[in-house]
LUMMAR-190495 format. One line per field, with one value per residue (C-alpha): residue number from 1; x, y, z. Coordinates in nm, 2 decimals. Layout:
<rs>
pos = NUM ... $
c1 = X ... $
c2 = Y ... $
c3 = Z ... $
</rs>
This chain:
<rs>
pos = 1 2 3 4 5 6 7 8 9 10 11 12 13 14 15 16 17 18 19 20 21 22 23 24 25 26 27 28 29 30 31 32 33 34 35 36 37 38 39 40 41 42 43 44 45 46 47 48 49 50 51 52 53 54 55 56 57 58 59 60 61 62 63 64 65 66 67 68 69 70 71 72 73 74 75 76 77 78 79 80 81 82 83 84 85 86 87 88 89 90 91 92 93 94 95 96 97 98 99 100 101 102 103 104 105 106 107 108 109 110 111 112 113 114 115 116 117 118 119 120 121 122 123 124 125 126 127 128 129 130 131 132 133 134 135 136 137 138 139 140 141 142 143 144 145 146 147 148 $
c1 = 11.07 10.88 10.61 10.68 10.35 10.35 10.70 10.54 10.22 10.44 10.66 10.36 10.17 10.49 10.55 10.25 9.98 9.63 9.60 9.34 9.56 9.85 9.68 9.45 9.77 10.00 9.80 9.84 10.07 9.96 9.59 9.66 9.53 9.63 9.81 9.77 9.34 9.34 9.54 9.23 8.97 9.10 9.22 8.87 8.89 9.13 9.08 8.80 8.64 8.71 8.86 8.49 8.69 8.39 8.53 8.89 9.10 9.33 9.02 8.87 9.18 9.11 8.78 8.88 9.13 8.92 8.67 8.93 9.07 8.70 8.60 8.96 8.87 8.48 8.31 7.96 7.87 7.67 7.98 8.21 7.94 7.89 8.26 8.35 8.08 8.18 8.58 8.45 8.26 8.56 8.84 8.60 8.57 8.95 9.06 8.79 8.98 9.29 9.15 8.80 8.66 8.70 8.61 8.86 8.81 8.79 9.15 9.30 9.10 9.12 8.95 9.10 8.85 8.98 9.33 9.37 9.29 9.56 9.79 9.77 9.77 10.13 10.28 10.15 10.28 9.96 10.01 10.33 10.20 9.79 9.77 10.07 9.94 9.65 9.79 9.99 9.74 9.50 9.76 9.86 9.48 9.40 9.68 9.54 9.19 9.27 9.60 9.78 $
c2 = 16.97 17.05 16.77 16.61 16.61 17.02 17.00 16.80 16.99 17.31 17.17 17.01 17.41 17.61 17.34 17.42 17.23 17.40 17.39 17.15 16.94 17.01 16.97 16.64 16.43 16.55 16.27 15.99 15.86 15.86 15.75 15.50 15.64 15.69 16.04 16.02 15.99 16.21 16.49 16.41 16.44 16.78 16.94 17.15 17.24 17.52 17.91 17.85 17.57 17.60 17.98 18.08 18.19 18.02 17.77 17.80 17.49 17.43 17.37 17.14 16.95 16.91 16.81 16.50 16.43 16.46 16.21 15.93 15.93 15.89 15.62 15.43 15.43 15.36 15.08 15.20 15.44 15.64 15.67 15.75 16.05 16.15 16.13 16.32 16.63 16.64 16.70 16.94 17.11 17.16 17.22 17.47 17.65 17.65 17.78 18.09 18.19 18.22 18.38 18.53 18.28 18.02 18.18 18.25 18.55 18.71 18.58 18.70 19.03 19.00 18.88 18.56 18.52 18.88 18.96 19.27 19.03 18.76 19.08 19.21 18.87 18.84 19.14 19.12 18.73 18.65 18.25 18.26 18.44 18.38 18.07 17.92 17.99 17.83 17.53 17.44 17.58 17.32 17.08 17.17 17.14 16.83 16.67 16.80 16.70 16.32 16.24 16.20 $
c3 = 12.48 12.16 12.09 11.73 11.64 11.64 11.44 11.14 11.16 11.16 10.90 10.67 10.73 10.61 10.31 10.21 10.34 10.47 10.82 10.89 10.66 10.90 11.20 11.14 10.94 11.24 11.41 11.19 11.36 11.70 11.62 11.38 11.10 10.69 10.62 10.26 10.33 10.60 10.36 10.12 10.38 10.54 10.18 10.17 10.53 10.53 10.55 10.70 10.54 10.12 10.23 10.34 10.66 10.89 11.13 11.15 10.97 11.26 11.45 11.17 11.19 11.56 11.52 11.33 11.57 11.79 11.63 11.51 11.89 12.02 11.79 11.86 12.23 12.25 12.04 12.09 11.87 12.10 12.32 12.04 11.95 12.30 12.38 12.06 12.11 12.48 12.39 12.10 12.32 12.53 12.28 12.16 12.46 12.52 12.20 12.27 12.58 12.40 12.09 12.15 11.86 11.59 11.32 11.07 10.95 11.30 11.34 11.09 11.02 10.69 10.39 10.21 9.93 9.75 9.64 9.85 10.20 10.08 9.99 10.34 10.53 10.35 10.39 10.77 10.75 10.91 10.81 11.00 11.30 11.35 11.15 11.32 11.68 11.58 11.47 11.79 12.04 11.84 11.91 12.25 12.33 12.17 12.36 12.69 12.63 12.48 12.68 12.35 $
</rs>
């Protein structure tokens, strides 16, 4: 059975949404947490962080997920940080088995900040295909690491 919280981040991606976006306010729900805010907070965070293509924004998304479910669960804040750099640490290391890196431009191969990269990453429907596997491994991964 598909997990709801990859059919509204898949849903929110393809309606337009970034995919930090999708990814972090698939979670609002589940954590507790504001969608409209965390729409605002992740709105630079896609293509690689304002479409510099760094760290992917499906992993961004994580990230925060991360973080909101870490400081939900531990009240120090030196847990909460420890906790949240540990999961990182791990998500990170996960997604780079599946996909080599978390860099955005090295998943996609192409570059978003000209017209010619966005030409090519449509007509080889790279957001339905890359950016969509990125999105529900981010999920898939998050859930394993926090339980969710």
């Amino acid at each position: 059975m598909e997990d709801n919280t990859e059919k509204k981040a898949i849903e929110s991606f393809r309606a337009g949404l970034n995919c930090s976006q999708a990814v972090f306010s698939a979670y609002s729900e589940k954590l507790g947490f504001d969608e409209k805010l965390a729409l605002s907070v992740a709105c630079g965070f896609g293509g690689g962080m304002g479409r510099l293509q760094e760290t992917c924004g499906a992993v961004t998304g994580a990230y925060m997920a991360i973080g909101v479910y870490a400081c939900k669960k531990y009240t120090d804040n030196k847990d909460r940080k420890e906790m949240s750099y540990t999961m990182i640490q791990e998500f990170s290391k996960r997604f780079k088995e599946i996909h080599s890196t978390t860099d955005c431009i090295d998943l996609l191969g192409v570059d978003l900040k000209t017209q010619e990269g966005n030409r090519i990453a449509r007509e080889k429907n790279l957001f339905g295909t890359t950016c969509e596997k990125c999105i529900t491994d981010s999920l898939r991964i998050v859930n394993e690491i926090t339980g969710l």
